[in-house]
Steps between C-alpha positions, in 0.01 A plus 500: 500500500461885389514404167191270477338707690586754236378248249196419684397864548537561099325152386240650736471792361555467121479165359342482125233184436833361287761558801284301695486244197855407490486515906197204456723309281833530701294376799383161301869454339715279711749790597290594852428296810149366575450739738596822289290340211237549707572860635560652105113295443385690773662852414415458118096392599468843735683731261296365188179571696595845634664594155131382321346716774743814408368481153141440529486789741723714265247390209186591695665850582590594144122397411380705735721794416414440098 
């Protein structure tokens, strides 16, 4: 249990646009259940958004600092 909470905590944290790549295509390979298909959709779909909203802010900082 501590260590995918471990793993949860760093995905969290740090995952790259292509981490979460190869995460989306584990999760529609055959490998996974249904059910943690769905959960690696979800994660991947919330991390993409909050990593686009990282970098537009980051953008919009350095613009306004240049």
């Amino acid at each position: 249990m501590q260590v995918n909470c471990n793993i949860t905590h760093t995905l969290n944290e740090s995952a790259t646009d292509e981490e979460l790549n190869a995460l989306l295509k584990l999760a529609n390979s055959q490998l996974l259940a249904p059910n943690q298909r769905k959960s690696i959709q979800v994660f991947v779909g919330r991390k993409s958004i909050d990593n686009f909203l990282v970098q537009t802010e980051r953008r919009e900082q350095t613009s306004n600092n240049g």
